[in-house]
Structure formats: structure tokens, C-alpha cells
C-alpha positions in Angstrom: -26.6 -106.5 -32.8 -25.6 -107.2 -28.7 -24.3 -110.3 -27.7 -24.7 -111.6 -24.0 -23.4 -114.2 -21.8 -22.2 -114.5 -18.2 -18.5 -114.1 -17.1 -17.7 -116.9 -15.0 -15.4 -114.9 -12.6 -17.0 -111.9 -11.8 -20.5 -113.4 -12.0 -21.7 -110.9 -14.3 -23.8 -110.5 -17.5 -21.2 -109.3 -20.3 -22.3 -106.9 -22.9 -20.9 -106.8 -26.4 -22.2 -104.2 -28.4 -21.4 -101.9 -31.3 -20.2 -97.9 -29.9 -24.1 -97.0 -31.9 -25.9 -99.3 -29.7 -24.4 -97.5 -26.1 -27.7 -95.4 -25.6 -29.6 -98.6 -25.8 -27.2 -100.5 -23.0 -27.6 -97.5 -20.8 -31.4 -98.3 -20.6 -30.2 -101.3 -18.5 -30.8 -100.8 -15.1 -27.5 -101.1 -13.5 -25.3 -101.3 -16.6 -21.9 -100.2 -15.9 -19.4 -99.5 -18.3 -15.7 -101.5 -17.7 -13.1 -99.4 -19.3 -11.0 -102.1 -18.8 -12.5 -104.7 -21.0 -14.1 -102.4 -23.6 -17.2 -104.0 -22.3 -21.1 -103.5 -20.7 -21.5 -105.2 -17.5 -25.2 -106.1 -15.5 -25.9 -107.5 -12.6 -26.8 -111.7 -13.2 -29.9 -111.6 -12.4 -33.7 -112.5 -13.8 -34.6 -108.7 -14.4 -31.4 -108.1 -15.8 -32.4 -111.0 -18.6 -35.9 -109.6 -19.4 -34.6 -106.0 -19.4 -32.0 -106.9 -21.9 -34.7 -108.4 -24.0 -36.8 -106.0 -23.6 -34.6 -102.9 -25.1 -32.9 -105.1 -27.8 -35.6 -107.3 -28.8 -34.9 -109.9 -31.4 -31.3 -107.8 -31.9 -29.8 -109.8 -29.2 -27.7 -112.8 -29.0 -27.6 -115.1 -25.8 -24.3 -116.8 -25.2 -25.0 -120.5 -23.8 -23.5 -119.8 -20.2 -26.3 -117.2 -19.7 -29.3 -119.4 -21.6 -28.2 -122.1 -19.3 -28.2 -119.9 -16.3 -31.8 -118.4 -17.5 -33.1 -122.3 -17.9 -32.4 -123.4 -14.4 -33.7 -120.2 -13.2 -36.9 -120.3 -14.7 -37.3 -124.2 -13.9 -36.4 -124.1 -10.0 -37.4 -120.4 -9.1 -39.7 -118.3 -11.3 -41.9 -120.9 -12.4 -42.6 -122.9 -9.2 -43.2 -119.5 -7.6 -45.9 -118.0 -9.9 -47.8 -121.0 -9.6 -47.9 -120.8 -5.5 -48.4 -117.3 -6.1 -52.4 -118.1 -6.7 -52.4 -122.1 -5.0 -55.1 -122.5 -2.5 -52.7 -125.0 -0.6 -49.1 -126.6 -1.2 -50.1 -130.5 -0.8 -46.5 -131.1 -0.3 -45.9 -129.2 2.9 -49.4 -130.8 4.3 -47.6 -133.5 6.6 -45.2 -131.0 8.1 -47.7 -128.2 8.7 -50.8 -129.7 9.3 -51.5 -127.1 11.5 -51.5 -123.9 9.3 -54.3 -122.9 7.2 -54.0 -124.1 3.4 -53.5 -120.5 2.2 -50.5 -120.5 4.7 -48.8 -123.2 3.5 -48.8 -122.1 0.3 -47.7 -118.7 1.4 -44.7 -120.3 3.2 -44.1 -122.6 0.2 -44.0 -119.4 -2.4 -41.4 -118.1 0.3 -39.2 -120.9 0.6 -39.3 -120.9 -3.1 -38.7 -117.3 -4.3 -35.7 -118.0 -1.8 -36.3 -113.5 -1.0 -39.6 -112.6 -1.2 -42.1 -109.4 -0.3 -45.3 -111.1 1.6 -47.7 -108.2 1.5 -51.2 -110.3 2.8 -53.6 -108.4 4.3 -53.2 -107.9 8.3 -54.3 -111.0 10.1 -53.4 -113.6 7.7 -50.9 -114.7 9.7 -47.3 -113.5 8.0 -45.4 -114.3 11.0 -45.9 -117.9 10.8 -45.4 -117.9 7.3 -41.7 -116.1 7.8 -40.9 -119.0 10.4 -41.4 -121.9 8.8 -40.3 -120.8 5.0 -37.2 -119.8 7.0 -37.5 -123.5 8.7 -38.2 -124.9 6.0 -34.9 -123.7 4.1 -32.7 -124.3 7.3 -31.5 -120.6 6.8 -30.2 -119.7 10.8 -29.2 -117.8 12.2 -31.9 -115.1 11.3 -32.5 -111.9 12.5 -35.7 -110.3 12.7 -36.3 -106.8 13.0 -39.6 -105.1 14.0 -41.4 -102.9 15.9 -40.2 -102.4 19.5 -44.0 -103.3 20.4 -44.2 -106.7 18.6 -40.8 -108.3 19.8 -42.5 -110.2 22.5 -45.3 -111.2 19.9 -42.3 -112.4 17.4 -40.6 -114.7 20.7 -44.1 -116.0 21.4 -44.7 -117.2 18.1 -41.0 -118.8 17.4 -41.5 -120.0 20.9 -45.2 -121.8 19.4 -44.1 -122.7 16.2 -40.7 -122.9 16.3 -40.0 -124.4 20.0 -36.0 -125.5 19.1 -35.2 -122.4 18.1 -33.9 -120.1 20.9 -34.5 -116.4 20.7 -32.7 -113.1 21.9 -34.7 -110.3 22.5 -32.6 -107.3 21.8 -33.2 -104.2 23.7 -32.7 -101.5 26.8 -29.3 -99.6 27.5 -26.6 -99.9 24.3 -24.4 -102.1 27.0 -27.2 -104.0 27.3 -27.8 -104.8 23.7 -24.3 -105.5 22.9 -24.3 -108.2 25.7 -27.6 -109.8 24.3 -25.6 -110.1 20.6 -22.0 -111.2 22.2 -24.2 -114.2 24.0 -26.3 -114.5 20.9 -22.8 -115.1 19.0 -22.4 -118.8 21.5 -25.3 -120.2 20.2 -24.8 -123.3 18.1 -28.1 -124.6 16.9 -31.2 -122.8 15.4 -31.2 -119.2 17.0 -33.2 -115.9 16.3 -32.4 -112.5 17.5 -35.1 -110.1 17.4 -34.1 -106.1 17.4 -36.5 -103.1 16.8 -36.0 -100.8 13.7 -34.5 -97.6 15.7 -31.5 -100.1 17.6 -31.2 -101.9 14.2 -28.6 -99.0 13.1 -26.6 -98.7 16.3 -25.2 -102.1 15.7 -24.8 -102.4 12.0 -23.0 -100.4 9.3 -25.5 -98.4 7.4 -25.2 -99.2 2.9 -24.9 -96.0 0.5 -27.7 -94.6 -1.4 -26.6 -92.4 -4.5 -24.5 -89.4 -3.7 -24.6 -90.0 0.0 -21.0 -89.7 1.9 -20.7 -92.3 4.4 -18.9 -91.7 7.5 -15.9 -93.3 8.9 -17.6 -94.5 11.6 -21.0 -95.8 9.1 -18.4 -97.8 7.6 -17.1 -99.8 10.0 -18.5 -103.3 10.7 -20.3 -103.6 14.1 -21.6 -106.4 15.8 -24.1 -107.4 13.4 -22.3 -107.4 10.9 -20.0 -110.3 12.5 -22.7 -112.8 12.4 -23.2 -114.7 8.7 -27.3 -114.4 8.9 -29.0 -117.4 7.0 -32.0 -115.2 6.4 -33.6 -111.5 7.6 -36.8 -110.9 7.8 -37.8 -107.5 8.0 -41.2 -107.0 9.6 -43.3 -103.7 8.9 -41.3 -103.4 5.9 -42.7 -100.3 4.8 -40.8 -98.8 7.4 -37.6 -99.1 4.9 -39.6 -97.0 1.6 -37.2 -94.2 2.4 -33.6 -95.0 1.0 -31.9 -92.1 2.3 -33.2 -93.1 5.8 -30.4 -94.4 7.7 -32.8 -96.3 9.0 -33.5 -97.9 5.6 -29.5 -98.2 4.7 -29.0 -100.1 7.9 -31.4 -102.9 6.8 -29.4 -103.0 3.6 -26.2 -102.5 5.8 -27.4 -105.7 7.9 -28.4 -108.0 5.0 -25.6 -107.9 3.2 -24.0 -111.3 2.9 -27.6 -113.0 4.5 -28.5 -115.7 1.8 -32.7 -115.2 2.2 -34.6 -111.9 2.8 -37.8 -111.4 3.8 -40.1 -108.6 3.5 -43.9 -108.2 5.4 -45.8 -105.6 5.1 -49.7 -105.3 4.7 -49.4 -101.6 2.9 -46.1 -102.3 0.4 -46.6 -98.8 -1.4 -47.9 -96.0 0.5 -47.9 -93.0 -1.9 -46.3 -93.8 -4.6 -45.0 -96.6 -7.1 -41.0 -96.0 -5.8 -41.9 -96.8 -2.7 -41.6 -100.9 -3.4 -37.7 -99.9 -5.0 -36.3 -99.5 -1.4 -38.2 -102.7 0.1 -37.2 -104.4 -3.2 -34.0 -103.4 -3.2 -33.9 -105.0 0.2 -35.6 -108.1 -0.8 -32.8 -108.5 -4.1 -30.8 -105.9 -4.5 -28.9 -107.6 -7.7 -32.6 -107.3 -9.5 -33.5 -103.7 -8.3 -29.8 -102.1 -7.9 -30.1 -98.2 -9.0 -33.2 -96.6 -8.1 -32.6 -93.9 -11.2 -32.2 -96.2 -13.9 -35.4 -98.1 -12.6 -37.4 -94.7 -12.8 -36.2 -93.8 -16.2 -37.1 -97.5 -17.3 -40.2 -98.4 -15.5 -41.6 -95.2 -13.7 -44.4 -93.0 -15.0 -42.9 -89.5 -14.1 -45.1 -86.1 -14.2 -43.9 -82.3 -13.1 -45.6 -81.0 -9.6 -46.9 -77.6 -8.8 -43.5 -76.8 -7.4 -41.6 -77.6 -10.7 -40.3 -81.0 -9.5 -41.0 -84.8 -10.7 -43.5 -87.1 -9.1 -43.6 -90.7 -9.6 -47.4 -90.9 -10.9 -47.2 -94.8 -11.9 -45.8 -97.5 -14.0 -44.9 -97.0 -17.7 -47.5 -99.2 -19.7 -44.9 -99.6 -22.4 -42.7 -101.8 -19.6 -45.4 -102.9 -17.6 -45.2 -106.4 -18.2 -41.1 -106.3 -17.9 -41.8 -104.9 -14.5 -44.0 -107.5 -13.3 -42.1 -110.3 -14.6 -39.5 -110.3 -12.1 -41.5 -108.2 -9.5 -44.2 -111.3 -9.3 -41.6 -114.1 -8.6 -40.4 -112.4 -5.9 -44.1 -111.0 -3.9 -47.3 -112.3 -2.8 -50.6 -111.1 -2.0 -53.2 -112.4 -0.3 -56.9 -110.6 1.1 -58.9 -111.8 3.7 -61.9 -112.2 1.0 -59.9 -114.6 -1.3 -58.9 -116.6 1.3 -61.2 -116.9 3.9 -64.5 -116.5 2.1 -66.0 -118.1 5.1 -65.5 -114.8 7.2 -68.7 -113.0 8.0 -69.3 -109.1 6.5 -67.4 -106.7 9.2 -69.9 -105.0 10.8 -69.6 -101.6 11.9 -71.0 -100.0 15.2 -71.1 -96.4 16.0 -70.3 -95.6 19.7 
């Protein structure tokens, strides 16, 4: 028998088990073991909860602090979001977006919501406008977006279109010019974006660690993004961050560290395989997905390769529903079919 409740000065889950019941606690993702207090520790979180209930089953006991905490959690985030997950429209956010197509409002809705989200709607469906006005709608500036060096322009137009007090800094050319751009960035005192591409995006930020992966003295260091308190980042083409030993990828984490909201677009959220969403997820909430390992061993379908190695192949059946129970609060999917039924066929011409 484990007993569970939240410590209310580390913000932690607390594990209490018996020393026979340790290989069961290690099935945790992120469980650590504090030497100091005799004692399991998690991260607070909604996975955390249905993880623990799923590998101790009724053979758990729930402190109040942490059946409070899960309560309020349910009530104001995971519920409210599954239920815009599937809405055709969000009749509340009508009058201040009358503009945006009903599917849009309830895709900015589910984001302002889940608070850090994945959007993965098909391309076209508008995601952009959906990041801005969840993030308007929360009040979460400053926010930095980071993109493709091709669609900056496209990101300025549409803050400039849907956003129009916001003002925007466009981050780019020599490194003295980009450091400028961020030092006058740092004088603004109302709503303000700053919009940098993915390869400058780790030249001014300290990149996070990944497993055993050394970090330089110099990776370490804060840099000029990392002086700014971000309300929110959006991370656009997120599929660009599926590698986590990319520096690349551990700069975004590096970045968003601190930043209240995070949000994630990308129209193709796994490419080749199911561990591709841990990176992006880990982005998205990195207290729900914090070791990639432990989330393998618990939720991924592993199979040997001709070269003697192991693939990811998909998701355990057995955890299936565990994995989806936090994963669904948190991402969104829309297709041009279900939402725009009204489209023609695509037809195809060969020239």
C-alpha cells in the first residue's frame, strides 16, 4: 500500500511506500528517489496522477492536498479542454472574434484553456491566428515566437492584422544586429512580440540538458533571451524540435524556461515515429513529460532492428488510455474535411 499527497514547499507529489513496492515507484515517469527524506518524489502534475493510479491501482491512498489539487485541475483545465477539443464553435468568444471562423474560435478557446498546448490542424486552417488571440486572450506578453526564417514577415503581418497594438521585432541579419533588435525589444512596455528563426534562436539563449549530455560553460550561461520573463512561446513548425539532442531543440527548452504558456504548431506532430511528440511535449509541459526513458519504458511499444538496436514501433495498448489522458488535454486536431465540409474535392491536373 502507497500513500500520496503534495508537499507544500517543494511543490512535489510525495511518495510513501513500503522498500517491496520500489520497483513499482520506479515505473513512474520521473520519480526520483530523496535520500534525504526516505521518500519517492514526482513531478505535480496531471500525468503524474494518472500514472500513479495506473501502476498501483486501488493499492493507493491519496492525501487531501493532492485530491484537492487533482479536483481543481480537472474542473478548470482537463475538462473544459476535452470538451473544445471536438466544439464546432466557442459561443463565448463569438463577440470578441467575430471575425474568425467557428472552428477557430474554438481552437483558440481549447488553447487559452489547456493554458500549453500542441495545435497540430491541418495546413491552412489558420494556426497562426489561433496562437495570437489564445495568447491575447490570456494577456500572456511578452511572447516570443520562433519560426522559420521564411515566415517571419508572415508572423508581423498577421500580429500587425489581428493584433494591431501589439508591436513586433523582427529578429535577424548580423549577430550585432540581432542583439540590438532584443536590447530595444527589452524598452517596450505594452504588448510586444519578438519574432526569431529556429537557427538564431540558440545564439541568444542557453541551450537545456538532455540525458548524459555535458553542457558547456558557455551553454550555461544566460544570454539575452533569457533576461526577458516571456508570458508565452509559441513555437511554430514545431516538428523542427523532435530531436532532443539537437541543440536546436534544447535551446527552445533553454528559451521557455520560466515562460508561463507554450505553444506548439505543427501540421505533421510525429514524423517517423511515436517519440517524436516526447521532445515537442516535453516543450509544451515539461513537468508532465520530464524523462524521455521512463516514458519509453512506460508507454512505448519497443521492437529490435536489423542492426540489433530498439525502434520505437508504437504505443503500449496496456497504457494506452493513460497516455492519452494527459496527452488529449494538452493537443488538438483539426482536418480540412471536419471542418470545412463546404470545400470542394481537390482536383488534380497533370502538367
Amino acid at each position: 500500500m502507497a500513500s500520496v499527497d503534495v508537499d507544500e514547499r517543494l511543490g512535489d507529489i510525495v511518495i510513501t511506500s513500503e522498500h517491496r513496492e520500489r520497483e513499482l515507484c520506479r515505473m513512474v515517469p520521473g520519480v526520483k528517489w530523496d535520500n534525504t527524506a526516505r521518500v519517492w518524489r514526482v513531478p505535480l502534475s496531471w500525468a503524474s496522477c494518472l500514472a500513479l493510479r495506473g501502476v498501483f491501482r486501488d493499492g493507493l491512498v491519496v492525501g487531501p492536498g493532492l485530491e484537492a489539487w487533482a479536483r481543481n485541475e480537472r474542473t478548470t483545465r482537463v475538462d473544459p479542454a476535452l470538451a473544445l477539443r471536438t466544439a464546432r464553435d466557442c459561443e463565448s468568444w463569438a463577440e470578441a472574434l467575430p471575425e474568425l471562423y467557428p472552428f477557430q474560435r474554438a481552437g483558440a478557446a481549447f488553447l487559452a484553456t489547456a493554458g500549453s498546448a500542441l495545435m497540430a490542424d491541418e495546413m491552412g486552417l489558420g494556426k497562426t491566428v489561433q496562437a495570437i488571440s489564445a495568447v491575447r486572450a490570456l494577456g500572456a506578453w511578452p511572447v516570443l515566437i520562433v519560426c522559420p526564417n521564411s515566415v517571419k514577415r508572415t508572423w508581423a503581418n498577421e500580429i500587425a492584422r489581428w493584433a494591431p497594438d501589439v508591436s513586433v521585432t523582427l529578429v535577424g541579419g548580423s549577430a550585432a544586429a540581432r542583439r540590438s533588435a532584443i536590447a530595444e525589444f527589452r524598452t517596450h512596455t505594452g504588448p510586444a512580440a519578438l519574432v526569431i528563426n529556429w537557427e538564431a534562436l540558440r545564439l541568444h539563449t542557453r541551450v537545456g540538458g538532455f540525458g548524459s549530455i555535458r553542457l558547456s560553460e558557455e551553454e550555461q550561461v544566460p544570454k539575452e533571451l533569457n533576461e526577458i520573463a516571456w508570458g508565452a512561446v509559441i513555437a511554430d513548425e514545431a516538428h523542427r524540435a523532435k530531436e532532443p539532442q539537437a541543440k536546436q531543440t534544447r535551446a527552445l527548452w533553454g528559451v521557455a524556461q520560466g515562460a508561463k504558456h507554450r505553444f506548439a504548431l505543427t501540421g505533421t506532430p510525429i514524423a517517423n515515429a511515436p517519440d517524436d511528440l516526447w521532445s515537442v511535449m516535453h516543450f509544451v509541459a515539461p513537468h508532465e513529460w520530464p524523462a524521455k526513458t521512463r516514458w519509453l519504458d512506460r508507454y512505448g511499444l519497443l521492437s529490435y532492428n536489423p542492426f540489433g538496436g530498439m525502434d520505437v514501433v508504437g504505443i503500449k495498448a496496456e497504457t494506452r488510455e493513460e497516455l492519452f489522458g494527459f496527452l488529449d488535454p494538452r493537443f488538438i486536431r483539426r482536418t480540412k474535411e471536419a471542418v470545412l465540409p463546404e470545400l470542394p474535392p481537390k482536383t488534380y491536373a497533370k502538367r
